[in-house]
Backbone bond lengths (Angstrom), bond angles and torsions (degrees), N, CA, C in turn:
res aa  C-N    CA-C-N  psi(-1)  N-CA   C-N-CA  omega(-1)  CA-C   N-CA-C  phi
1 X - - - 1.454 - - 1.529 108.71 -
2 X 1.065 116.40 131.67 1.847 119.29 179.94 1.006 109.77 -76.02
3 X 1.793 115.66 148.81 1.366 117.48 -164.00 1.801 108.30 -74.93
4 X 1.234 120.68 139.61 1.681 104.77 163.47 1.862 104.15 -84.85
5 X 1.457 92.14 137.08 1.288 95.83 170.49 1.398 127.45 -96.98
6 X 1.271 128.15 143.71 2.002 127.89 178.91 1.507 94.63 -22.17
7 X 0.556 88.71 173.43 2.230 115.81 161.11 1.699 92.55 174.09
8 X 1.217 86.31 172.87 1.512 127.16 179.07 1.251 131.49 125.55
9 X 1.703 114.33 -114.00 1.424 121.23 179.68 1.430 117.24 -50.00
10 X 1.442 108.86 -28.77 1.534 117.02 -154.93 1.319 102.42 -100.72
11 X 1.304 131.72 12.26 1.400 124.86 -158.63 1.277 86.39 -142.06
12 X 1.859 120.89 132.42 1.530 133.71 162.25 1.642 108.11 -43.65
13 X 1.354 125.09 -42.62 1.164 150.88 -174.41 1.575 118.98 -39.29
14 X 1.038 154.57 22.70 1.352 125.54 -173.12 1.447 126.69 -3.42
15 X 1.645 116.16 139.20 1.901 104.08 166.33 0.921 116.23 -59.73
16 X 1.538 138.81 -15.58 1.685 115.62 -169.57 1.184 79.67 -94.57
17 X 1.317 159.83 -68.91 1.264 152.08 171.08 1.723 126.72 3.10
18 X 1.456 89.38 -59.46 1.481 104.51 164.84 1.307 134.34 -73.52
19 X 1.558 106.32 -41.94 1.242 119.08 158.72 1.842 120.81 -40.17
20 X 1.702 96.07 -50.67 1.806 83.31 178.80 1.576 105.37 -78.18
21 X 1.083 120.30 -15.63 1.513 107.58 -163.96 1.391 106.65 -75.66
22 X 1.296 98.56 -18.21 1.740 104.97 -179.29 1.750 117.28 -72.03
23 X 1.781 97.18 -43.55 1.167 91.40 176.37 1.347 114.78 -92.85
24 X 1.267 135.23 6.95 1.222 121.46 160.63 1.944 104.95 -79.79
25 X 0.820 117.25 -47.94 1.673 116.10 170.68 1.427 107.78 -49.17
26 X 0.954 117.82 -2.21 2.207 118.40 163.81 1.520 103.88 -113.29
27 X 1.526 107.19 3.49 1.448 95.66 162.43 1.627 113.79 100.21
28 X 1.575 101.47 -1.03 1.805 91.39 -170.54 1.920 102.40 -74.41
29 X 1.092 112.69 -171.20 1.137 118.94 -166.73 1.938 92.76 -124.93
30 X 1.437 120.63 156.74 1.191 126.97 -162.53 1.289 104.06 -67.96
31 X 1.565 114.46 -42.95 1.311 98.51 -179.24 1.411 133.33 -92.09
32 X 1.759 102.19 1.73 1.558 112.65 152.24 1.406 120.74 -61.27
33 X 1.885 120.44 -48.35 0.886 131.06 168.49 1.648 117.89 -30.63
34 X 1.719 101.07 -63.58 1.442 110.21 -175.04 1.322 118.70 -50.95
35 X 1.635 115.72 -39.25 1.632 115.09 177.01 0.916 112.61 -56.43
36 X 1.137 127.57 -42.64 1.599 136.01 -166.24 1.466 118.85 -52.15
37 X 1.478 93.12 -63.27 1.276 114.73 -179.97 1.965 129.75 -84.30
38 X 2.020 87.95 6.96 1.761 95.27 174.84 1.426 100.79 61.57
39 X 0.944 119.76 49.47 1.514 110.78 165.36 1.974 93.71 -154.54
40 X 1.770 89.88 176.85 1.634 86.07 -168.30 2.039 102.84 -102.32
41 X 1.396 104.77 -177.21 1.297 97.07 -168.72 1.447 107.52 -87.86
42 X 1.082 132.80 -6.17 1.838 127.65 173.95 1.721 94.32 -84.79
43 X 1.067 133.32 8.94 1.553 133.97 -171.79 1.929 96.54 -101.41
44 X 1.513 84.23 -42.20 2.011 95.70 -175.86 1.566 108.79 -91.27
45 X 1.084 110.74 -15.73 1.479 104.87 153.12 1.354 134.36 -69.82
46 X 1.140 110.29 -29.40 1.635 120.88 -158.01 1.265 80.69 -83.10
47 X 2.097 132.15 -52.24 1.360 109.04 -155.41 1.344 109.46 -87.03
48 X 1.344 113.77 -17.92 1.549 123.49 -179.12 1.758 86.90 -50.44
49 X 1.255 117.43 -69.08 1.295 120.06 -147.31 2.205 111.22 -75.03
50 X 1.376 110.19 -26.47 1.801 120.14 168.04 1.637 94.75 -69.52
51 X 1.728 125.71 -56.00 1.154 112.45 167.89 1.766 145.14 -31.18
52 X 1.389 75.66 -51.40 1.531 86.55 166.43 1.515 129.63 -79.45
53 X 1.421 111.28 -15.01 1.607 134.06 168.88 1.121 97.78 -63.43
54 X 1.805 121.73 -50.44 1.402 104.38 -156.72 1.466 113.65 -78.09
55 X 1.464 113.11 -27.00 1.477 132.54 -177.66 1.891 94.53 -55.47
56 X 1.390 113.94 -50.39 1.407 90.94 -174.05 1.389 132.83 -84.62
57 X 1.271 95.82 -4.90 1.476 112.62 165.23 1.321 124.88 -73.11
58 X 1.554 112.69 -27.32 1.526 110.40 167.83 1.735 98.82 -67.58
59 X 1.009 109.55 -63.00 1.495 118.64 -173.69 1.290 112.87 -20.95
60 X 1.336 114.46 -45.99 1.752 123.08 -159.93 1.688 95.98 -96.63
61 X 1.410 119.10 -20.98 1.237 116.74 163.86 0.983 135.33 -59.42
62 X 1.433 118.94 -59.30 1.511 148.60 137.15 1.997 102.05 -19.82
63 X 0.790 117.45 -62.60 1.332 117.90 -168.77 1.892 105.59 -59.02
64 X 1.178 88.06 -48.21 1.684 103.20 -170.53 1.811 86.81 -55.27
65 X 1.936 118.98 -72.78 1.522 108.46 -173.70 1.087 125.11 -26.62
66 X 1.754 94.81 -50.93 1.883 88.18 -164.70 1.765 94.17 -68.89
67 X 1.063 133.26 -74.70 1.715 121.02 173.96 1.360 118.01 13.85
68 X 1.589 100.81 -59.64 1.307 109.51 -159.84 1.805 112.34 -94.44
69 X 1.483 121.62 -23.94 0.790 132.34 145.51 1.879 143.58 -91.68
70 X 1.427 101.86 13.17 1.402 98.59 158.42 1.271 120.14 -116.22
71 X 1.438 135.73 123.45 1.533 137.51 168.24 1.607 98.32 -31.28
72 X 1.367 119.64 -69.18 1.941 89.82 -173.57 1.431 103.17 -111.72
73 X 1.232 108.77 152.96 1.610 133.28 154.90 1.334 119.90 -114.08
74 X 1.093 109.80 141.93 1.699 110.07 -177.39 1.780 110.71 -134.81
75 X 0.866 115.06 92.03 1.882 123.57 170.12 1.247 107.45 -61.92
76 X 1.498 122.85 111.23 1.658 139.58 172.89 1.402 86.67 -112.99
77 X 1.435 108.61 131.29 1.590 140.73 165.67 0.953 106.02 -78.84
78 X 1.448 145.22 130.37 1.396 158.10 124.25 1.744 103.03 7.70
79 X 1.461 105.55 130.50 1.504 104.58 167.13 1.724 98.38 93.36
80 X 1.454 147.96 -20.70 1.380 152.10 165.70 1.846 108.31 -37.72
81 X 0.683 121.41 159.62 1.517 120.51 156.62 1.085 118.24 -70.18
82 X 1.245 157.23 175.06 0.902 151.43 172.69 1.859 103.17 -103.61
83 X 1.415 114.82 -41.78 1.260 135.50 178.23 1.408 103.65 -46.15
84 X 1.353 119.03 -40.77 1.889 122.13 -167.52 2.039 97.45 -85.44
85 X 1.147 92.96 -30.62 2.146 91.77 -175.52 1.694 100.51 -43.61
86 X 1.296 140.32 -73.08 1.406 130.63 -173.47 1.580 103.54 -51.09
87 X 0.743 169.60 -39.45 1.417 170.27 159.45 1.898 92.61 -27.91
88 X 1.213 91.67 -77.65 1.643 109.96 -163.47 1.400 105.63 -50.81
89 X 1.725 116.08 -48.00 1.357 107.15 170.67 1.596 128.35 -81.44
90 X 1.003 114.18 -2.81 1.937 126.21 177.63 1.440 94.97 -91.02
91 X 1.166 126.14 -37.23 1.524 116.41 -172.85 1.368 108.67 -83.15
92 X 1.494 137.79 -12.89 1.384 155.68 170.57 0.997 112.51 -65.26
93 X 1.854 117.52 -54.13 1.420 131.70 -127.76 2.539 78.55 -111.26
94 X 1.507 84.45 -22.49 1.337 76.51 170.29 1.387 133.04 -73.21
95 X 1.267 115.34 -57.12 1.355 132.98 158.25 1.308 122.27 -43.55
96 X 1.241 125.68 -0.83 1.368 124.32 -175.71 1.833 95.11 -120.38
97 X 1.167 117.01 -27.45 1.617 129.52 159.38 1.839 102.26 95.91
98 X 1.820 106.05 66.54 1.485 108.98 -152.78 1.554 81.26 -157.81
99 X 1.505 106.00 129.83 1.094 114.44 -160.63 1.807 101.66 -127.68
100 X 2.030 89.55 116.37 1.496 78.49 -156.25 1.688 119.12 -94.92
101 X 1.118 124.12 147.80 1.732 127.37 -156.52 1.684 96.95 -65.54
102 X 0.982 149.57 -11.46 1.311 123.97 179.43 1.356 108.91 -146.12
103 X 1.773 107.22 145.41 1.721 132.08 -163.06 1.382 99.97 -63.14
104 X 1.640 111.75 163.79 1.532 121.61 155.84 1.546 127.85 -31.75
105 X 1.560 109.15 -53.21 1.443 98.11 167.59 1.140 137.52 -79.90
106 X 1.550 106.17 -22.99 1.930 103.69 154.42 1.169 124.66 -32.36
107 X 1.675 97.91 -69.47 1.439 113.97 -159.38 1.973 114.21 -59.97
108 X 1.334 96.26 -17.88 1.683 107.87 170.14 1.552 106.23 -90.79
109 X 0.576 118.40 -62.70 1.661 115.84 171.69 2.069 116.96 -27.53
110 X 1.214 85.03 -47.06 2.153 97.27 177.73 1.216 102.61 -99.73
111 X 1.001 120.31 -9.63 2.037 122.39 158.25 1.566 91.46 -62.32
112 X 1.441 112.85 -74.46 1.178 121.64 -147.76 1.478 104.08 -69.76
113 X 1.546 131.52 -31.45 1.371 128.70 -164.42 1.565 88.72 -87.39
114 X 1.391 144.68 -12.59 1.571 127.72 -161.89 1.410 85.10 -119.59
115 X 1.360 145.96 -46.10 1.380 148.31 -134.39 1.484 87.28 -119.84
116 X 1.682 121.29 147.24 1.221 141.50 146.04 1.257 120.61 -35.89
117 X 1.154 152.04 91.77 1.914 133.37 -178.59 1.435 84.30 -116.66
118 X 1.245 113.39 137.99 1.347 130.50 149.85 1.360 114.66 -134.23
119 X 1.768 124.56 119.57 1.367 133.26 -160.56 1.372 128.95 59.13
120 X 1.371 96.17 8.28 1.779 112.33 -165.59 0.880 114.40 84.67
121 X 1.440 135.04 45.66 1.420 130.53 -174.68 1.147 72.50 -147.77
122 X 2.372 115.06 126.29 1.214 117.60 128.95 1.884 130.58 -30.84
123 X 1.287 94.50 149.50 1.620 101.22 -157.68 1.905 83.55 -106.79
124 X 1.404 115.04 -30.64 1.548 103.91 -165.41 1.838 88.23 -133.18
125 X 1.511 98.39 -176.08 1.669 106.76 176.96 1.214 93.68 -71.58
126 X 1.328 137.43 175.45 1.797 143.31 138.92 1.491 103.61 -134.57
127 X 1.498 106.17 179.49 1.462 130.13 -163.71 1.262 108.54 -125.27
128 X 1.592 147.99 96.23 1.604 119.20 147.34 0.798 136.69 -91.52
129 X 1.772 133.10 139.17 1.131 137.04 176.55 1.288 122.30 -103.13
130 X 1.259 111.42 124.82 1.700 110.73 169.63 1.124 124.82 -113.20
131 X 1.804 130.53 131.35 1.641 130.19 -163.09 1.407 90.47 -93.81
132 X 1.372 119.76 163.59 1.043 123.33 172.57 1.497 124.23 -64.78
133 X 1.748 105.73 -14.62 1.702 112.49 153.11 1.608 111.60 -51.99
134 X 1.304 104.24 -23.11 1.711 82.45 -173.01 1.862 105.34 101.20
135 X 1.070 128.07 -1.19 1.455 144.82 -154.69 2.003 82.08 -111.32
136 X 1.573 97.56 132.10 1.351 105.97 160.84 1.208 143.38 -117.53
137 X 1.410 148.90 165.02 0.992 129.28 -160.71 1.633 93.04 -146.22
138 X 1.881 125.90 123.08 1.671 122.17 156.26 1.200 122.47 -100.64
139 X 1.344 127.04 106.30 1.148 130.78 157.94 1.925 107.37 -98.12
């Protein structure tokens, strides 16, 4: 049985919010959703769609913290190698005198498992963050 997780106060999310996002992530369709749940399908749109507002709004929030709380950031454009990113961030993380916790092939490996690469070419822009632990973060 899958775990239910908290929600509420602490989450941008509303439960009915979550609730459809869940069952659309198993694939139902809105107006399957709506039967289900006795309600109509411009009702499961609206939250499908504020839901998903709020999700990107944490995102861009989140992005802004770490910004504002990591000594380096590094903006890679869509289309980079992926092979040249440790270069770009060791030579950053140097100059700033911050020594970062994981090798060249790590750092391609969690490029590649979080980020799109196709042929070695980022598929979208990304973000890295480095704490002054040396600990990174890709958005």
């Amino acid at each position: 049985m899958p775990s239910k997780k908290k929600t509420g106060r602490r989450s941008f999310l509303t439960k009915q919010q979550i609730n459809v996002l869940r069952l659309r992530r198993k694939g139902l369709t809105q107006e399957a959703i709506a039967k289900k749940l006795g309600t109509s399908r411009a009702n499961i749109t609206i939250l499908e769609k504020r839901g998903m507002e709020n999700i990107s709004k944490a995102h861009e929030t989140l992005r802004i913290w770490h910004d504002i709380e990591a000594p380096i950031s590094i903006h890679i454009r869509r289309g980079t190698d992926v092979f040249k990113i440790p270069d770009m961030l060791f030579e950053t993380a140097d100059i700033s005198g911050i020594k970062v916790n994981i090798g060249s092939v790590e750092l391609v490996a969690k490029i590649s498992e979080e980020k799109h690469v196709v042929n070695r070419r980022l598929q979208s822009d990304m973000d890295i963050f480095v704490s002054e632990e040396g600990d990174i973060d890709i958005q």
